[in-house]
Rosetta silent file (secondary structure, phi, psi, omega in degrees, C-alpha in Angstrom):
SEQUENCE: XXXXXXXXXXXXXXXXXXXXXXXXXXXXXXXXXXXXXXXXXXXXXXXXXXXXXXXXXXXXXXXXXXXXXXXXXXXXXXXXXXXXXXXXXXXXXXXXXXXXXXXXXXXXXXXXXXXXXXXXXXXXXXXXXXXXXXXXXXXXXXXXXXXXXXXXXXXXXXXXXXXXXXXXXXXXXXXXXXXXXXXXXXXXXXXXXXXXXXXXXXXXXXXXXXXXXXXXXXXXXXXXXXXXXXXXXXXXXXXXXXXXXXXXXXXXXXXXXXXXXXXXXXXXXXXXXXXXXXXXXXXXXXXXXXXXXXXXXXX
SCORE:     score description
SCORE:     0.000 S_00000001
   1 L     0.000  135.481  160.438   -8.788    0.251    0.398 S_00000001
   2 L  -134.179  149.383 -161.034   -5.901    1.583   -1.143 S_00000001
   3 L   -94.153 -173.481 -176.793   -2.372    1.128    0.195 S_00000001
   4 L   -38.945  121.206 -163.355    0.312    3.710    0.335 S_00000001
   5 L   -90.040   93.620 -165.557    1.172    5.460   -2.794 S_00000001
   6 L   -68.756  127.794  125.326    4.738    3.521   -2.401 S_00000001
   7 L  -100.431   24.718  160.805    7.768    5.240   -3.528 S_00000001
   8 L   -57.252  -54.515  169.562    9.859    2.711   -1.732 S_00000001
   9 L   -43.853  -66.268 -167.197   10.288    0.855   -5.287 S_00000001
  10 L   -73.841  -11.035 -168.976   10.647    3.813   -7.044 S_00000001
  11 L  -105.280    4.434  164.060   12.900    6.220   -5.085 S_00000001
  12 L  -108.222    8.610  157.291   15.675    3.259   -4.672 S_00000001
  13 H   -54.741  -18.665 -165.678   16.172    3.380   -8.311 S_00000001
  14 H  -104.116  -27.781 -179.625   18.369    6.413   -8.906 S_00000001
  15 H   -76.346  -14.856 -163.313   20.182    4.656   -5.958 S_00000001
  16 H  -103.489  -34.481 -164.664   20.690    1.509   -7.550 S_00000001
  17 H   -66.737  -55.849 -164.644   21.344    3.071  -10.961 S_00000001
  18 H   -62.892  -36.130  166.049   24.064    5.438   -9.088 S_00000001
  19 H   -35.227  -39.186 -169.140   25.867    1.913   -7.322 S_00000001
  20 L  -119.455   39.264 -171.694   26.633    0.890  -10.996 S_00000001
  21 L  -114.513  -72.823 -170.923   28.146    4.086  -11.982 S_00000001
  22 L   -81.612  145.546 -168.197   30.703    4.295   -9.008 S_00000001
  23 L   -53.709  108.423 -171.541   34.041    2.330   -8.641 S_00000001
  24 L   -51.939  123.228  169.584   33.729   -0.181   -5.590 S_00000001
  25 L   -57.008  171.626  175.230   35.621    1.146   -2.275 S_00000001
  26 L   -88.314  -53.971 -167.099   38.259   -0.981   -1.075 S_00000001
  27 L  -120.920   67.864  172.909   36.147   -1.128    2.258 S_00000001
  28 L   -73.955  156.282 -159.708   32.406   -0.650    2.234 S_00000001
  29 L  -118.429  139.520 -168.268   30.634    0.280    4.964 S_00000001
  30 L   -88.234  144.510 -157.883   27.106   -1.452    5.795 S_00000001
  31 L   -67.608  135.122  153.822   24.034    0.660    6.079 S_00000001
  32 L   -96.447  151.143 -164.572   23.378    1.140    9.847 S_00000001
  33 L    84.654    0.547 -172.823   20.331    0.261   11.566 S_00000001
  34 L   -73.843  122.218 -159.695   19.328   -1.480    8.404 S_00000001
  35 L   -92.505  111.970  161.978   16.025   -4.266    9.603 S_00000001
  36 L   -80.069  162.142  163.171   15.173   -7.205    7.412 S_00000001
  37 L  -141.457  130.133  158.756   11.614   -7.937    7.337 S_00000001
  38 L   -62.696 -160.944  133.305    9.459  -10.631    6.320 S_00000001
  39 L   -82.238  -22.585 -165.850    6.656  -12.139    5.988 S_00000001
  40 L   -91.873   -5.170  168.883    6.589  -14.036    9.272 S_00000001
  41 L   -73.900  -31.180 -142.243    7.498   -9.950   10.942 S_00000001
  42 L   -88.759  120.143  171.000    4.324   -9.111    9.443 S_00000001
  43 L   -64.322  139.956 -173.300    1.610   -8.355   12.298 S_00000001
  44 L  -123.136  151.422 -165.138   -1.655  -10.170   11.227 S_00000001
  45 L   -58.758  135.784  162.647   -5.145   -8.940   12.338 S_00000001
  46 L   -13.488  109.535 -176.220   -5.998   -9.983   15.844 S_00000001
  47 L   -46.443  156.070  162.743   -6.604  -14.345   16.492 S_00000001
  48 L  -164.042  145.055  166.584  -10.108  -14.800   17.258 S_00000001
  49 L   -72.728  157.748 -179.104  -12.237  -17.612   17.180 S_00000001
  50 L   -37.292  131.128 -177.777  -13.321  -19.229   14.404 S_00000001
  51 L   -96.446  -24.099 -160.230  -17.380  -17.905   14.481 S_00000001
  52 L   169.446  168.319 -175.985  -18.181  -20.924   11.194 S_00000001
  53 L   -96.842   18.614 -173.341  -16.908  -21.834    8.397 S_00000001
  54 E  -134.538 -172.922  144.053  -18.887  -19.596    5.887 S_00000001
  55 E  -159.984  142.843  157.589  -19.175  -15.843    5.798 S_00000001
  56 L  -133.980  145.742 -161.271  -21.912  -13.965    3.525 S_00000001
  57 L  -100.640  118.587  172.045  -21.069  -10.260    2.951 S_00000001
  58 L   -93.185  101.321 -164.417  -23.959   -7.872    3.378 S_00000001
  59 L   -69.472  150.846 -176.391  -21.970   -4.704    1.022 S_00000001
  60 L  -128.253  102.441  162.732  -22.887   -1.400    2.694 S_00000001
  61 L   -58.182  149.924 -161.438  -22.679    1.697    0.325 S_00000001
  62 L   -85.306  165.614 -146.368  -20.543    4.638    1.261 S_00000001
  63 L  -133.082  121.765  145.459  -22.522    7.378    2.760 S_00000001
  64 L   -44.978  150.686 -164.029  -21.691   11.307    3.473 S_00000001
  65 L    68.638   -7.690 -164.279  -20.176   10.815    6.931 S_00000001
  66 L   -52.431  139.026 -168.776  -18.229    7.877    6.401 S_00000001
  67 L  -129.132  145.350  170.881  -15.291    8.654    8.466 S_00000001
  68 E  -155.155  101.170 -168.853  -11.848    6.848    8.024 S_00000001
  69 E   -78.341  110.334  177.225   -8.441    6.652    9.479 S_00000001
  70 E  -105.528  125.500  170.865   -5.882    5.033    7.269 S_00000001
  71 E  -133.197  126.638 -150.352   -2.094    4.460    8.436 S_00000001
  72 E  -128.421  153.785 -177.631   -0.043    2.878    5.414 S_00000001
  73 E  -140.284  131.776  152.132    3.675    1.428    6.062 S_00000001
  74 E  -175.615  139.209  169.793    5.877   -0.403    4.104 S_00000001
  75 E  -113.028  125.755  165.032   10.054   -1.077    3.923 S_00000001
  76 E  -117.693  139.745 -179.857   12.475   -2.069    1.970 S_00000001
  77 E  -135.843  143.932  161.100   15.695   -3.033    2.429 S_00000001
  78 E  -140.786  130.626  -99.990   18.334   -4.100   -0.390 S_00000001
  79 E  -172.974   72.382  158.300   21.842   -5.691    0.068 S_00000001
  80 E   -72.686  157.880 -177.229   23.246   -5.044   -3.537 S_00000001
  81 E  -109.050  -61.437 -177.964   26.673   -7.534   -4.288 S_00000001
  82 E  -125.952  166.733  -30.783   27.351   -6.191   -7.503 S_00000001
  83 L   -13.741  -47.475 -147.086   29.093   -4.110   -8.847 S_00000001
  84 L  -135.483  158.662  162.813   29.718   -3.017   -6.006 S_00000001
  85 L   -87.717  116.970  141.520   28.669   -3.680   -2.067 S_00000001
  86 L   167.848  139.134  148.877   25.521   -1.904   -1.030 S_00000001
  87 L    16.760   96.700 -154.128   23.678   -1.695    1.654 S_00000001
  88 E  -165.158  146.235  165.289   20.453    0.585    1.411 S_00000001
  89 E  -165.137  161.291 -177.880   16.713    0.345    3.277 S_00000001
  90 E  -154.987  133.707  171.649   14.045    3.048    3.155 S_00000001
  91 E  -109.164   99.954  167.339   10.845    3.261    5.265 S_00000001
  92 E  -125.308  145.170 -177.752    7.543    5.454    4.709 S_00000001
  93 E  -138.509  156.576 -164.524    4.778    5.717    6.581 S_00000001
  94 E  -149.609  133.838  168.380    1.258    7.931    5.844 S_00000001
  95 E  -133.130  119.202 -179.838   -1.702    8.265    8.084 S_00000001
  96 E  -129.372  155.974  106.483   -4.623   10.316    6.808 S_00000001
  97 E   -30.399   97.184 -142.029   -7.735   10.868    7.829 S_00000001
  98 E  -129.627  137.724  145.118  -10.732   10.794    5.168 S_00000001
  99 L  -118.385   73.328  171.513  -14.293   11.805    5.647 S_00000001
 100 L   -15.623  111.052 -165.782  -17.004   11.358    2.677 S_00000001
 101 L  -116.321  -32.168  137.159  -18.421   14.439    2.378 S_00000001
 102 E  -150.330  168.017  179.162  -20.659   13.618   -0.529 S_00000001
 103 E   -90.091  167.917  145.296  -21.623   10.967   -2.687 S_00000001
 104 E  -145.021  113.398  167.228  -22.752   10.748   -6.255 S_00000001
 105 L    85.163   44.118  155.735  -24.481    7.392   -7.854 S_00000001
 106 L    91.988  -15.582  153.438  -22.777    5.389   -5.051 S_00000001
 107 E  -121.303 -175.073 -160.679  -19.458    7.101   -5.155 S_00000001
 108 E  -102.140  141.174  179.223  -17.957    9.186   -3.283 S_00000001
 109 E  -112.865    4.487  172.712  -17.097   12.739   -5.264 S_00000001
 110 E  -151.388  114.368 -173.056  -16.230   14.854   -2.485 S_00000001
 111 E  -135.833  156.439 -170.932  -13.730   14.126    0.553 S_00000001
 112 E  -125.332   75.221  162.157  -11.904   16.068    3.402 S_00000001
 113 E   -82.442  150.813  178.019   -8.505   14.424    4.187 S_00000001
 114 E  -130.071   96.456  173.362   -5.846   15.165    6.753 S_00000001
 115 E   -51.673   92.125  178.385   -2.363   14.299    6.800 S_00000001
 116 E   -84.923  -37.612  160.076   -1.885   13.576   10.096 S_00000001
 117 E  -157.119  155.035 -174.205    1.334   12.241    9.412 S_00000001
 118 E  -167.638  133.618 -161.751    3.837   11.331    6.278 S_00000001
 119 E  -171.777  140.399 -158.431    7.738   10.579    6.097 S_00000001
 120 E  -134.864  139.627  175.751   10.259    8.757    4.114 S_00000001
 121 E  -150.177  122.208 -157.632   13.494    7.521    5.607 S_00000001
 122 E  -130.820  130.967  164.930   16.044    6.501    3.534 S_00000001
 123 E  -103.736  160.492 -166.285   19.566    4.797    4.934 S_00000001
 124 E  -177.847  100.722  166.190   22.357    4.161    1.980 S_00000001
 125 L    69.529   40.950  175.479   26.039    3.439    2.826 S_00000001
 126 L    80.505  -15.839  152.913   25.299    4.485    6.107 S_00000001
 127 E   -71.693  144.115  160.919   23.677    7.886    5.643 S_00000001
 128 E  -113.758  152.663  178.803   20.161    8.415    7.088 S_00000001
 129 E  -147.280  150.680  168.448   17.849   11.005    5.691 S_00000001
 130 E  -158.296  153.294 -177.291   14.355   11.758    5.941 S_00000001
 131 E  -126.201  120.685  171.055   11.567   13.830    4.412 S_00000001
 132 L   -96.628  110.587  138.646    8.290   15.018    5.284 S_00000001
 133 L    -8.533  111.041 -169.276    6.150   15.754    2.646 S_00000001
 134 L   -64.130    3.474  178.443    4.649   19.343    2.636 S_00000001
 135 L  -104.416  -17.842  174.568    0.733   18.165    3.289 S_00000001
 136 L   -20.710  132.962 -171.165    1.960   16.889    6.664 S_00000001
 137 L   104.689  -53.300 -164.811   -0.440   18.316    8.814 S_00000001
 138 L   -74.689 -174.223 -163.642   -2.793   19.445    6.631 S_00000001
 139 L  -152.406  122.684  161.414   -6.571   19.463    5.738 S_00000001
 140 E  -146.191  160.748 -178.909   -7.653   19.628    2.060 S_00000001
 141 E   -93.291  132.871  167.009  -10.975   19.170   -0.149 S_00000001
 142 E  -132.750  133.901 -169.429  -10.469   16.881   -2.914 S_00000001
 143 E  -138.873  177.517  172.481  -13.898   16.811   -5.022 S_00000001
 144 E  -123.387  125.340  163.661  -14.419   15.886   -8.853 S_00000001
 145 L  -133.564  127.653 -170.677  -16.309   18.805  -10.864 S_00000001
 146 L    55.069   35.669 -171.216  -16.928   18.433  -14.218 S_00000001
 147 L    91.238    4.712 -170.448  -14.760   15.559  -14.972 S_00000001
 148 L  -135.443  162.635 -173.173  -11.669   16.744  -13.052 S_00000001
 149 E   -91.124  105.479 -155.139   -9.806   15.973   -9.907 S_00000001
 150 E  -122.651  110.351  155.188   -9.998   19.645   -8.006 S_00000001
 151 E   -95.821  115.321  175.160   -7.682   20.189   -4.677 S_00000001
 152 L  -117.044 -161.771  169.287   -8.009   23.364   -2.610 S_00000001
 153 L  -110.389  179.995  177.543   -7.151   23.450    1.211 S_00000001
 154 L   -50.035  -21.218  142.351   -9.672   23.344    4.043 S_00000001
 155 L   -50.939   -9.339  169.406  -10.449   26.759    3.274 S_00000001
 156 L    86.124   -7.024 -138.368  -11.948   26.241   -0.167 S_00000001
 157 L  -111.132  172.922  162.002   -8.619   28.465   -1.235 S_00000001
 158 L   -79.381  142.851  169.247   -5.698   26.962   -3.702 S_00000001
 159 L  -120.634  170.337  162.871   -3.145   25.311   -2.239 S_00000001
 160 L    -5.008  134.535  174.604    0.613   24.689   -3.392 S_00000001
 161 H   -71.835  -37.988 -163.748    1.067   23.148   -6.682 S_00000001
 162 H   -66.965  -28.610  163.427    3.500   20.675   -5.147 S_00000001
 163 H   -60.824  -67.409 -136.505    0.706   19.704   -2.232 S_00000001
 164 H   -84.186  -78.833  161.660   -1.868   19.434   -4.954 S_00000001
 165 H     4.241  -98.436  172.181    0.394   16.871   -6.634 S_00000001
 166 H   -45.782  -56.107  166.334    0.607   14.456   -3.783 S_00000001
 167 H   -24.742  -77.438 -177.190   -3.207   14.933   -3.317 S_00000001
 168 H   -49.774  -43.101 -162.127   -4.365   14.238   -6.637 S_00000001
 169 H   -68.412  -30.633 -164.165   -1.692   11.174   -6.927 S_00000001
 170 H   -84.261   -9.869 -164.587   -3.700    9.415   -3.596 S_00000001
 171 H  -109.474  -38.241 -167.622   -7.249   10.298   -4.883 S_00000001
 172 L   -26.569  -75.075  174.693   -6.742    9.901   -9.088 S_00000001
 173 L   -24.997  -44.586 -152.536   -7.895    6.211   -9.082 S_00000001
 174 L   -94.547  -49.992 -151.257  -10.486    6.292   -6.687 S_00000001
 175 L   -83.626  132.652 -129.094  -12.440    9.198   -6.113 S_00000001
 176 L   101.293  -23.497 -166.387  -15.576    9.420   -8.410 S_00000001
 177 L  -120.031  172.259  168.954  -15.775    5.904   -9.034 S_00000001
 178 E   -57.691  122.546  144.048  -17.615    2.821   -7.235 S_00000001
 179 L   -17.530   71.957 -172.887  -16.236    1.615   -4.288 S_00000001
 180 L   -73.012   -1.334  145.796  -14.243   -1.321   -5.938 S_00000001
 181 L   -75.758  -36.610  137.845  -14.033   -2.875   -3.043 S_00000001
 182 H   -24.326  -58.085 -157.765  -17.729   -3.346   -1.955 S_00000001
 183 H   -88.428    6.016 -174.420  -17.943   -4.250   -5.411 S_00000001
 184 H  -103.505   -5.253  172.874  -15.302   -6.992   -5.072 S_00000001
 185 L   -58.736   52.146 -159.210  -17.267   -9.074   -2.113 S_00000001
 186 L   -24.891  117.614 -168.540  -19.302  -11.908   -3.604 S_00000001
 187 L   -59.554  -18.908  168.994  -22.953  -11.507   -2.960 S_00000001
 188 L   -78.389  139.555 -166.621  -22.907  -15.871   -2.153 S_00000001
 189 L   -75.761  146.426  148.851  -21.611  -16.679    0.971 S_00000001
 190 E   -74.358  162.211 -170.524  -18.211  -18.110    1.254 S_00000001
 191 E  -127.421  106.504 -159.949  -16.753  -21.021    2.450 S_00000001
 192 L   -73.029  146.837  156.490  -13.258  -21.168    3.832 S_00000001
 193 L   126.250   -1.615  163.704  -10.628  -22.390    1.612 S_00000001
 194 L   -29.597  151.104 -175.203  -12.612  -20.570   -1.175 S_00000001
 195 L  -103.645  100.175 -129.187  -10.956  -19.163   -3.833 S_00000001
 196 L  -132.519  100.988 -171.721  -12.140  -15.503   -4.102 S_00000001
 197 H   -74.460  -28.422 -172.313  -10.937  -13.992   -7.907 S_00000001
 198 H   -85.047   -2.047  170.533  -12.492  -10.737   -7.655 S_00000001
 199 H   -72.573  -65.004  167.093  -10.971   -9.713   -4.362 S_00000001
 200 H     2.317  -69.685 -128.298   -7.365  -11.369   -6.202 S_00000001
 201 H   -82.076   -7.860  177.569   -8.257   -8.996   -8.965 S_00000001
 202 H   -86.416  -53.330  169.740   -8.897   -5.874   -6.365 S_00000001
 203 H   -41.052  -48.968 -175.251   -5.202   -6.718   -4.722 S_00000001
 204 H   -69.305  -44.460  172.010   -3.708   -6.840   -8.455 S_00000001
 205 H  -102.993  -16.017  144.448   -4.720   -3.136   -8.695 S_00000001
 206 H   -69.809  -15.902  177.949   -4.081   -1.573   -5.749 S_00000001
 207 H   -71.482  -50.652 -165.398   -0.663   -3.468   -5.848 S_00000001
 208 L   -77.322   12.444  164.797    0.123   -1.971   -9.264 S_00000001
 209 L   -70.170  -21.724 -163.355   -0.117    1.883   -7.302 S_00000001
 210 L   -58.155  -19.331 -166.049    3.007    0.735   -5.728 S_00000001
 211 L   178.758  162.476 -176.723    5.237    2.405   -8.471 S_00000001
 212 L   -89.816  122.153  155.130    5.412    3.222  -12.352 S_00000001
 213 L   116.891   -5.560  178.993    6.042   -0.149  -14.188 S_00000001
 214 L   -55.749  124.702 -168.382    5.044   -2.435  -11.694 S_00000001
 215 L  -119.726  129.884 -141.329    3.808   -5.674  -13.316 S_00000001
 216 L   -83.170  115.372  168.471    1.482   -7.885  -11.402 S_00000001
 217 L  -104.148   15.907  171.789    2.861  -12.190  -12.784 S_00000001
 218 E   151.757  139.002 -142.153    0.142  -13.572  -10.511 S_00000001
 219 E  -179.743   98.520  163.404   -2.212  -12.528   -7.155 S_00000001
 220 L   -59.571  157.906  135.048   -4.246  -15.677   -5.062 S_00000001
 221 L  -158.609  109.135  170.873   -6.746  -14.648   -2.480 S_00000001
 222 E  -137.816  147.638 -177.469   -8.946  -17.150   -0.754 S_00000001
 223 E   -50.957  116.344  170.429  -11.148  -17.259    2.400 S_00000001
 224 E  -104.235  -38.942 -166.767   -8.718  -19.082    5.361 S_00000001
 225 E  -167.169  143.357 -167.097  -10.927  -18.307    8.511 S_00000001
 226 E  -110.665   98.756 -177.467  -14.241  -16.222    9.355 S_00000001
 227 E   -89.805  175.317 -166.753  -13.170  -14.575   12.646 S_00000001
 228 E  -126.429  101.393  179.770  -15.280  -13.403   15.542 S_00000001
 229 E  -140.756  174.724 -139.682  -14.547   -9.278   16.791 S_00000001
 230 L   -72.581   13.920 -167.153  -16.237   -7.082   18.606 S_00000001
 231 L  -129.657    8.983 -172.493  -18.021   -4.978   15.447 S_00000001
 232 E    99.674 -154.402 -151.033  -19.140   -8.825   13.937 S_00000001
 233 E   -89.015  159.221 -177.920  -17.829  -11.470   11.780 S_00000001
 234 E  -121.206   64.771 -156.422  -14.231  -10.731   10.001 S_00000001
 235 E   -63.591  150.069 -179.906  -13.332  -12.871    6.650 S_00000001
 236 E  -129.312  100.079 -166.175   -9.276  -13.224    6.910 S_00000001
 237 E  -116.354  154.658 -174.043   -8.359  -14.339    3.305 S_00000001
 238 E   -88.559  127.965 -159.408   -5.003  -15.447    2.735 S_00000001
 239 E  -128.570  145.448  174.250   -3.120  -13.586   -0.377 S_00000001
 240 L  -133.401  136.596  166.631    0.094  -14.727   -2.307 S_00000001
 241 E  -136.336  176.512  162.299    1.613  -12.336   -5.319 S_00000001
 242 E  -166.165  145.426 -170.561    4.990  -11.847   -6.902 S_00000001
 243 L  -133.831 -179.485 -159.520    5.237   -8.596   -8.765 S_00000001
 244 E  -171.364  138.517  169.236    8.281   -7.916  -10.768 S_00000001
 245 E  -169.020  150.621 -170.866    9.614   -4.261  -12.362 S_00000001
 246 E  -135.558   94.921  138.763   12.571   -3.637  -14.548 S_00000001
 247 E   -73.796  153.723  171.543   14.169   -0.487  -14.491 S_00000001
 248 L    29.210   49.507  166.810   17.351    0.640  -16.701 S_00000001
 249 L    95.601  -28.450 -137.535   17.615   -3.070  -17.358 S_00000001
 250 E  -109.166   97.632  155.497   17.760   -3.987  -13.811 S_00000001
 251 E   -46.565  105.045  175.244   14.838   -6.818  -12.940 S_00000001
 252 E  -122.313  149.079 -167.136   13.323   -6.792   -9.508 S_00000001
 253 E  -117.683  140.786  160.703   11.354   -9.857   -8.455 S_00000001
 254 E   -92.530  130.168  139.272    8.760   -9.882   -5.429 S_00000001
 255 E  -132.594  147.053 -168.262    7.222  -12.622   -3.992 S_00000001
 256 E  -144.918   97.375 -153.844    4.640  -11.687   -1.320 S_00000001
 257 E  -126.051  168.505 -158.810    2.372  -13.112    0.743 S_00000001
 258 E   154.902 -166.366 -146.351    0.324  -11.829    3.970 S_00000001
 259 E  -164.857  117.507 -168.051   -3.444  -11.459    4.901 S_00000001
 260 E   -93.215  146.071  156.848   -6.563   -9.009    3.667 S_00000001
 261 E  -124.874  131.975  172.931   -8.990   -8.667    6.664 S_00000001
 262 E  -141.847  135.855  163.233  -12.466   -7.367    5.574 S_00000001
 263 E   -20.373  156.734  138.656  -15.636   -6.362    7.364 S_00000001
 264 L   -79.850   41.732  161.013  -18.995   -8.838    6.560 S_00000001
 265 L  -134.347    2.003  172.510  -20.412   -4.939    5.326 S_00000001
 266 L    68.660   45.878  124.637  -17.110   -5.301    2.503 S_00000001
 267 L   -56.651   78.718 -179.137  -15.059   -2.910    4.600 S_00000001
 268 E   -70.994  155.389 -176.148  -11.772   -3.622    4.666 S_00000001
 269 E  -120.105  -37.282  153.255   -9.636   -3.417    7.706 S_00000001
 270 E  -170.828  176.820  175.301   -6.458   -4.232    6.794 S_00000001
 271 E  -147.402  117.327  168.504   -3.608   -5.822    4.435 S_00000001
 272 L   -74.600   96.098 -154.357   -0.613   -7.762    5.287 S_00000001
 273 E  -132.508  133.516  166.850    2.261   -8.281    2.569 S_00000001
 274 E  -163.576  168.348 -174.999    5.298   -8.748    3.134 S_00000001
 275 E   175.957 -164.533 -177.926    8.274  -11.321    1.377 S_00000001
 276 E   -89.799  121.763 -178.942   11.730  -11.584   -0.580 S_00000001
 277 E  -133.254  156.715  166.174   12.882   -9.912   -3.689 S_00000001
 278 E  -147.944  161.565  174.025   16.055  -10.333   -5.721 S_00000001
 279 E  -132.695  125.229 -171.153   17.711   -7.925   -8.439 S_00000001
 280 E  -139.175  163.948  167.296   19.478   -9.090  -11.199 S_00000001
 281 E   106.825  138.210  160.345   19.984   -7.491  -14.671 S_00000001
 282 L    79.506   11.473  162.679   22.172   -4.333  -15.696 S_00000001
 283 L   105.267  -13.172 -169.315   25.479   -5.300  -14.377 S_00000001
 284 E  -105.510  137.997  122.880   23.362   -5.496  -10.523 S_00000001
 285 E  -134.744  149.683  169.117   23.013   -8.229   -7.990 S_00000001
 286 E  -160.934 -149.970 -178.921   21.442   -8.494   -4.825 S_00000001
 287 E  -170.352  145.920  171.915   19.083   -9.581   -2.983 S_00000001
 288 E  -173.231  179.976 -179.075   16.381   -7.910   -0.085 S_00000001
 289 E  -145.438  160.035 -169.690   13.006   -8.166    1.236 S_00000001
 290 E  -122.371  151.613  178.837    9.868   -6.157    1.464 S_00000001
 291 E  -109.422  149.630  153.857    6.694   -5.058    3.850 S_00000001
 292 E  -141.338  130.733  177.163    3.480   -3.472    2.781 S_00000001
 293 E  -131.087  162.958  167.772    0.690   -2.499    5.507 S_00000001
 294 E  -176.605  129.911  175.657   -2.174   -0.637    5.838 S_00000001
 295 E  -127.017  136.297  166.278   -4.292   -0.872    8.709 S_00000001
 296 E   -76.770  119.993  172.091   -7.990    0.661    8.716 S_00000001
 297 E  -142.183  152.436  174.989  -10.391    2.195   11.658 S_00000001
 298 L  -132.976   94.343 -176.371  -13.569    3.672   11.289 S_00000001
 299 L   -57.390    0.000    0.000  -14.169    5.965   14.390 S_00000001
């Protein structure tokens, strides 16, 4: 799984940086439409009943055909105090479409994704703005040859350098390498209230994608309940983190908790995060809170 390649973090920096530049209005005006969200907002994979009190994962290697829809979410909103009063929240959402087109040694080196849809919405002192991303739409080959990450379009042809960009940034990590999640299931069956470090230690790196400097100060993850849906058993492990980045002086604290649902074939289906932040440091305070989703189907 990998969640959105967030620029929520990173794209309210220049915003927060510009707040402690300019002279405080006599009368600021609050963002409109801006939504807190929680953790307790955060939709959690469908109740089911309990099937037992164990799960064992039988890992399933990816395959050519492997087909996958991914839709990635996540919001922030922050309510700076000082210097100055403001108001600010930004919202992106990404849905692509990935098909494993081949494997090599167990991973996959060649995939055909489609940006079905991708858009940033940013409100600040009451402006809204929003940007779609130039692969909206699109279809592209992303393959590894000879040691390199290679993006054309569906056509085999070059595409845009600026497309090619965003491509490469969602693919760098992964593609080429073992499936670390498969490789993060524990071949002994669990037990709920387990403690599960190598999933932890799979959250702790997809977490640090969210932005440059993000630093992981601690990431939980243990089996709470072995659910019963209609494709077989579901482990639902319960995850607490608190991440922390300091730009231009300015310290922002996370703490974030929510719920990984994964497959018994070490599929994941989806991950729920969502909590409280504060910003201190550089002359800033505030305070705001954040979501991160990603929900998974395999058609």
């Amino acid at each position: 799984m990998r969640l959105i390649a967030c620029s929520v973090l990173v794209s309210l920096l220049p915003l927060l940086a510009t707040s402690c530049r300019r002279d405080p209005p006599d009368k600021p005006t609050p963002a409109a439409g801006t939504v807190s969200v929680s953790a307790a907002n955060v939709p959690a994979p469908s109740a089911s009943t309990s099937a037992s009190s164990t799960l064992a994962f039988a890992r399933k290697a990816l395959a050519p055909g492997l087909v996958v829809s991914i839709v990635d979410s996540s919001q922030m909103t922050m309510n700076i105090t000082q210097p100055r009063k403001l108001d600010s929240q930004e919202t992106e959402k990404s849905e692509r479409r990935i098909e494993v087109v081949a494997t090599d040694g167990g991973a996959a080196s060649r995939v055909k994704v489609t940006y079905v849809d991708k858009a940033i919405t940013e409100v600040a002192d009451g402006q809204e703005t929003t940007r779609r991303p130039a692969v909206r739409g699109k279809s592209y080959i992303v393959e590894q040859l000879d040691g390199k990450l290679v993006v054309t379009d569906a056509a085999r042809t070059a595409a845009r350098k600026e497309e090619v960009d965003i491509v490469a940034a969602d693919f760098a990590q992964d593609l080429g390498k073992p499936d670390r999640m498969v490789a993060s299931v524990p071949e002994a069956p669990l037990r709920v209230g387990d403690p599960v470090g190598p999933l932890a230690e799979w959250v702790r790196d997809e977490l640090s994608k969210m932005g440059d400097g993000i630093e992981i100060k601690s990431c939980t993850v243990a089996l709470r309940a072995v659910k019963n849906e209609p494709n077989g058993k579901v482990g639902a492990f319960s995850v607490k983190t608190t991440l922390s980045m300091k730009p231009r002086g300015v310290t922002i604290t996370m703490d974030l908790e929510g719920e990984l649902a994964v497959r018994e074939d070490g599929r994941p289906l989806a991950l729920d995060l969502g909590g409280p932040l504060v910003v201190k440091g550089g002359g800033a305070e505030g305070t705001g809170k954040v979501s991160v989703q990603q929900k998974r189907d395999y058609p």
